[in-house]
C-alpha positions, -999 to +999 in steps of 0.1 A: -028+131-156-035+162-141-015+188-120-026+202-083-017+229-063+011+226-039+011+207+001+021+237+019-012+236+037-018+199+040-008+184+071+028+174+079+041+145+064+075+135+077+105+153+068+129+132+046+160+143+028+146+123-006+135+149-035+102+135-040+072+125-020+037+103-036+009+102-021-011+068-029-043+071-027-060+036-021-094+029-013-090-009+003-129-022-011-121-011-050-103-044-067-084-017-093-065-002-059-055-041-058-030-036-088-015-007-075+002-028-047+026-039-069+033-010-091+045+008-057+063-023-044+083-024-072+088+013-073+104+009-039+122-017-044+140-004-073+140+036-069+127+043-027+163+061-022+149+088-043+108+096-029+092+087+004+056+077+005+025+080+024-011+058+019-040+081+020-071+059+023-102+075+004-134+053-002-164+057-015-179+069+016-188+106+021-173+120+057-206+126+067-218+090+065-187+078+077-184+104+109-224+096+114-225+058+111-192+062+136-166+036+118-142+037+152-171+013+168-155-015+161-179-041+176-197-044+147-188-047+101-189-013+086-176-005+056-150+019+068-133-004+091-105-016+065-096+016+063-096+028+096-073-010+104-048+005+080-044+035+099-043+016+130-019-006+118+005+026+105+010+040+146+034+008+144+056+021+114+052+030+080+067-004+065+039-023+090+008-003+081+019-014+045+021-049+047-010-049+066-026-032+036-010-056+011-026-087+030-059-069+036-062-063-003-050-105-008-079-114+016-107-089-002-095-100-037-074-130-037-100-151-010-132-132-011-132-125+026-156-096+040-125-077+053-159-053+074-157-074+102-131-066+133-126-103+137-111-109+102-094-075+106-075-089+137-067-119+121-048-100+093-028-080+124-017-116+138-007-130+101+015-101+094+032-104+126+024-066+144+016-061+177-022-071+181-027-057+214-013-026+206-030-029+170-067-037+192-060-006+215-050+016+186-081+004+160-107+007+188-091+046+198-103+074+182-067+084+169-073+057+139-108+070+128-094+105+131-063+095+110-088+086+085-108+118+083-076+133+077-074+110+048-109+123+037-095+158+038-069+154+020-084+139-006-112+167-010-084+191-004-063+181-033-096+169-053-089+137-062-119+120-077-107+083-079-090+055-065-066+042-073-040+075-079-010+085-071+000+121-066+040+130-071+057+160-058+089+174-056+105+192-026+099+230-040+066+236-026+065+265-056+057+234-080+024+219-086+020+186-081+013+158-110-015+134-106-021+101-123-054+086-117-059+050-121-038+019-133-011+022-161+021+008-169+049+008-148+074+029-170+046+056-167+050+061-132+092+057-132+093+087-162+067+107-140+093+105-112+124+115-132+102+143-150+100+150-116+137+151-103+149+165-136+172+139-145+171+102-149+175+080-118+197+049-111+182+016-105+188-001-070+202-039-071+172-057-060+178-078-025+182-114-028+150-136-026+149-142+007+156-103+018+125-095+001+099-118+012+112-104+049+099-069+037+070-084+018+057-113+030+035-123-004+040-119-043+027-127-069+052-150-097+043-125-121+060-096-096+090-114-087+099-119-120+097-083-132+116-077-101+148-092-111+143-090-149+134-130-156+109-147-172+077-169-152+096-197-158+126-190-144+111-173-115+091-202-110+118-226-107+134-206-081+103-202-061+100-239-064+134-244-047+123-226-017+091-244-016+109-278-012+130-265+013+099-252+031+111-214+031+078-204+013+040-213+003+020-216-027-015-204-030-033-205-064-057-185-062-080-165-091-054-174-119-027-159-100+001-181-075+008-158-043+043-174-025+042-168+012+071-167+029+071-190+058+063-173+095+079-199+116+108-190+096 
């Protein structure tokens, strides 16, 4: 953990009446940024009334190679297309640009796809249901590869050295802010925020199964059980009754069952 001077000269983020703000810094080709999905899924599920977010892709990539090798040609695989799609995918809301991002990271990791190429990069806009002509227009436009240099900036203007991180503030811009670099456990994160807030926060009832697969489309067994306090098995059976009634999908994949949630549905 270490602290960081304040936003007041980063660009805006949107204003919000919620105390505190993270920034989540995720670079899309690193499989540790994979685990971190989760950790902020649950933290919204369970405490978003309290912080808003924003995803600041930073990859390995200095700004000069990126700006030279120009990533918003998008005819051809370059390495900082994924993260460029993520901003495109973000001019159609906040909650889409995530979801995008979660299914982009299940394709890299889960499948071993080469997530560098437009074509798979559109096919991840048609499977999580945004607007792909919009989403085409938007990822070939300059506005998405400038969105990302912003993303560079901030991350050299704040110094952060790695991905995955998050970076928590509260909303006097006298404080610093507190970065954690890396994965830890989730109760880190959850006493980071109420160190934060300066008192301890209340725990939203999670939605009801169905309700969350709307706002996430994939989890993992493993998540859905931490989500409403059960054990594998018990999640498992649960999952299974939707799977006979064809409401969601199984995929093994790498050890790990991801449960889809049915897009006809």
């Amino acid at each position: 953990m270490s602290f960081l001077p304040n936003t007041s000269e980063m660009p805006e983020t949107e204003n919000s009446a919620k105390p505190l703000e993270l920034y989540v810094f995720i670079d899309p080709t690193d499989a540790d940024c994979y685990g971190l999905v989760p950790i902020l899924r649950r933290l919204q599920v369970e405490y978003e009334q309290y912080f808003t977010y924003r995803i600041i892709m930073k990859t390995c990539l200095s700004p000069q190679k990126t700006l030279c090798q120009n990533p918003h040609d998008t005819r051809v695989p370059h390495p900082a297309l994924p993260a460029v799609a993520v901003k495109a995918a973000e001019f159609q809301g906040k909650r889409a640009g995530f979801k995008y991002l979660s299914r982009l990271l299940d394709y890299r990791f889960l499948k071993g796809r080469d997530v560098t190429t437009p074509e798979i990069l559109l096919e991840i806009a048609e499977l999580v249901g945004i607007d792909t002509a919009e989403f085409t227009q938007d990822f070939r436009s300059v506005n998405a590869a400038k969105s990302f240099q912003c993303d560079l900036y901030i991350s050299r203007e704040m110094e952060v050295q790695q991905a995955p991180s998050f970076v928590f503030f509260n909303n006097n811009f006298e404080d610093e802010g507190l970065m954690v670099e890396g994965i830890h456990d989730y109760e880190i994160y959850v006493k980071v925020l109420e160190e934060l807030l300066g008192e301890q926060m209340e725990k939203s009832v999670p939605p009801s199964l169905d309700e969350l697969f709307r706002r996430y489309d994939s989890l993992t067994t493993g998540e859905i059980a931490a989500i409403y306090k059960v054990n594998i098995r018990t999640a498992e059976r649960e999952l299974k009754k939707r799977l006979l009634q064809r409401r969601v999908e199984c995929m093994p994949v790498l050890g790990a069952t991801l449960w889809r949630r049915k897009m006809d549905l």
